[in-house]
C-alpha positions in Angstrom: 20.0 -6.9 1.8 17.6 -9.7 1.0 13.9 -9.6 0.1 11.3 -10.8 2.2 9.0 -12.9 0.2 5.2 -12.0 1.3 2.3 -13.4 -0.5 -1.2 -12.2 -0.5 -3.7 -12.3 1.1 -2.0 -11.6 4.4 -4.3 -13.3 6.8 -2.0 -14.6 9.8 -0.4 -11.6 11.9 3.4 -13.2 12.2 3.8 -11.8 8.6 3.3 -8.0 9.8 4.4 -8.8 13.0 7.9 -10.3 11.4 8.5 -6.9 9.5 10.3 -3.6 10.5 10.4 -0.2 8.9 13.6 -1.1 6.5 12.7 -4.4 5.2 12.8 -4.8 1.6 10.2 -7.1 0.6 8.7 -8.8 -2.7 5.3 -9.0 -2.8 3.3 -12.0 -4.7 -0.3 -12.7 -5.4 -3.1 -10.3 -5.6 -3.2 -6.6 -5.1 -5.6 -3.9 -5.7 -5.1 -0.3 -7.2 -7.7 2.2 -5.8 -6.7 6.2 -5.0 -8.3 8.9 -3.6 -11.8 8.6 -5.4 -12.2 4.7 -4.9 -11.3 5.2 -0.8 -14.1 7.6 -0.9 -16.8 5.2 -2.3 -15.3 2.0 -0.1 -15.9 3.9 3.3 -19.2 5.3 2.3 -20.1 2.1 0.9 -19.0 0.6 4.8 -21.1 3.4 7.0 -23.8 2.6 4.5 -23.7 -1.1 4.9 -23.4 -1.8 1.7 -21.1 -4.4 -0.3 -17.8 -3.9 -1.1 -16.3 -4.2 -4.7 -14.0 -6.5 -2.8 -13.4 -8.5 0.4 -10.5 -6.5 2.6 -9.4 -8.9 4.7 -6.0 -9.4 4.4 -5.3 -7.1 1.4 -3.0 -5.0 -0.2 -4.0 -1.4 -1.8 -1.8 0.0 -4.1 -2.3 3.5 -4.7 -2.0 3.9 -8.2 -3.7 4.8 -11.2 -2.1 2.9 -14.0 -1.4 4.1 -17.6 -3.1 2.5 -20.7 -1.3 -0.9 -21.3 0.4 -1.0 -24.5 -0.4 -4.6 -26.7 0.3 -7.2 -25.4 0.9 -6.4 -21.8 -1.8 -6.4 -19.5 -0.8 -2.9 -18.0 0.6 0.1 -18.8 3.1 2.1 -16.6 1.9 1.6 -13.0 3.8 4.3 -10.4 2.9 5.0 -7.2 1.0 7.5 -6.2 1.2 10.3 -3.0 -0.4 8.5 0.0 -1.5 11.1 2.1 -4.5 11.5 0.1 -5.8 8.3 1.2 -5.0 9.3 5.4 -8.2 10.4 5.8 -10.1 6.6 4.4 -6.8 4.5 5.8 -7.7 4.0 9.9 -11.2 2.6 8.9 -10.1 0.2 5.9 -7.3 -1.0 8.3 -10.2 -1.5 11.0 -12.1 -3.6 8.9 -9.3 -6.1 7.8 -6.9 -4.5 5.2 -3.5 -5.5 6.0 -1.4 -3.5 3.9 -1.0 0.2 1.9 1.7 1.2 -0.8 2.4 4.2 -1.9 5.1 7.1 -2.0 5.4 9.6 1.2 4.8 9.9 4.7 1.7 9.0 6.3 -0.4 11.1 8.8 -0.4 10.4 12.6 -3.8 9.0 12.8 -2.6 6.3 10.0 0.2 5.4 12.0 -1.6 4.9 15.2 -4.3 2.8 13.0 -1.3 0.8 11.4 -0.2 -0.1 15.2 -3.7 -0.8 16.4 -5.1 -3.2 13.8 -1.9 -4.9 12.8 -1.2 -3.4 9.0 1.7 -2.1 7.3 2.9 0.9 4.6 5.1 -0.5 1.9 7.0 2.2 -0.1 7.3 1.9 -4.1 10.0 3.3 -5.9 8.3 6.7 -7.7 10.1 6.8 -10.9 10.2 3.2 -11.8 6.7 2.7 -13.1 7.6 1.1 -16.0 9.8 -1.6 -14.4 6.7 -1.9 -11.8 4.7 -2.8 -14.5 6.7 -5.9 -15.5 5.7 -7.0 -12.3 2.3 -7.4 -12.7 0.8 -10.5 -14.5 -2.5 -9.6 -15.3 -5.0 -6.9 -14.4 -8.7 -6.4 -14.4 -10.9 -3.5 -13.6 -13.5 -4.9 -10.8 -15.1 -1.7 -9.8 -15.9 2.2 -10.5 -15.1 2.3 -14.1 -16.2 5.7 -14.4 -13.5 6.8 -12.5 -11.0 5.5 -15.0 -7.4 5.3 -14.2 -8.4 5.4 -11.0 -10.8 2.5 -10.6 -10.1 -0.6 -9.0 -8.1 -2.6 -10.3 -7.4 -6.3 -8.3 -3.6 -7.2 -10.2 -1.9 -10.3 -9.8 1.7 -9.3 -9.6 4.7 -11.7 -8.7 7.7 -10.5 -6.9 6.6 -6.6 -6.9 9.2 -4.7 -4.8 8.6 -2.3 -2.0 10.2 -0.8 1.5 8.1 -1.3 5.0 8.2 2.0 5.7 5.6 1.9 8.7 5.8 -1.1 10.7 3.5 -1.8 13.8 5.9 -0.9 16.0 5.6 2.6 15.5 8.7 2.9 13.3 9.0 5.3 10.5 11.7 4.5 7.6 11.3 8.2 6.7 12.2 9.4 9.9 14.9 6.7 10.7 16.4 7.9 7.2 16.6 11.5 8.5 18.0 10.6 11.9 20.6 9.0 10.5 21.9 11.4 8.0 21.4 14.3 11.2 23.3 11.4 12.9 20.7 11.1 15.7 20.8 8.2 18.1 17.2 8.2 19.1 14.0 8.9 16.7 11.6 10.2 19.1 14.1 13.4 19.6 13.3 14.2 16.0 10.5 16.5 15.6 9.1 17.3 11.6 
């Protein structure tokens, strides 16, 4: 299988509009880290009206909440995290210009309708490989809610960091096409969670 090069920011459509649930890809440039506590800020800093830490179009969040880096490295072990805590704060970021999620696990239907409707993507990360994430990452700076520690934002510059599309804007699921293939099932749709 080859890799799909993608650098960030994503801000023509053909990239997410070349990929399907499956594709292995190698993403470049700069990503964010924010989880469960940063979404909840960003979209009640958006219904406010307020700024954002950062600009969202065309960006990747990686849900993560990195480890302390150990000298000379600019992060520490950098895993992903469960995604579906960030379902309910994913359909509005996507509204408003962010391009692409990655995590670990499935996403809810709401997030796969928004993923469809506003052009974006899921990526899967490995869980278990945190440390060999981490030599992916270049540099890192915390860039807003520091209180929250781990799990403030963090905007990384990583080069070559590998992931799975696992929701495309097609409506594909790799999670599901995974499962219909081992129940050696022809069509998707027949296969009900």
């Amino acid at each position: 299988m080859s890799a799909i090069k993608i650098t960030t920011p994503i801000l023509d459509d053909a990239v997410i509009e070349n990929l399907k649930a499956g594709d292995f890809v190698l993403i470049s440039g700069v990503i964010y880290t924010a989880r469960d506590a940063a979404h909840k800020r960003i979209v009640e800093a958006l219904e406010k009206g307020e700024e954002l830490p950062f600009d969202l179009k065309g960006q990747i969040i990686y849900y993560a909440g990195p480890a302390p880096a150990k000298p000379g490295r600019p992060i520490g072990s950098v895993g992903p995290t469960t995604s579906y805590r960030m379902d309910p704060y994913a359909p509005k970021l996507l509204e408003v210009g962010l391009k692409g999620m990655i995590g670990k696990g499935s996403r809810n239907k709401e997030v796969k309708e928004a993923i469809k409707k506003y052009k974006g993507v899921y990526f899967g990360a490995v869980g278990g490989a945190a440390a060999y994430l981490a030599r992916c990452v270049k540099s890192a700076e915390i860039i807003a809610y520091e209180d929250l520690g781990p799990e403030a934002i963090r905007k990384l510059v990583v080069e070559d960091f590998p992931a799975f599309v696992v929701n495309d804007i097609f409506g594909n699921d790799l999670y599901e096409m995974g499962r219909c293939k081992y129940m050696e099932i022809e069509d998707p749709s027949l296969f009900k969670c």
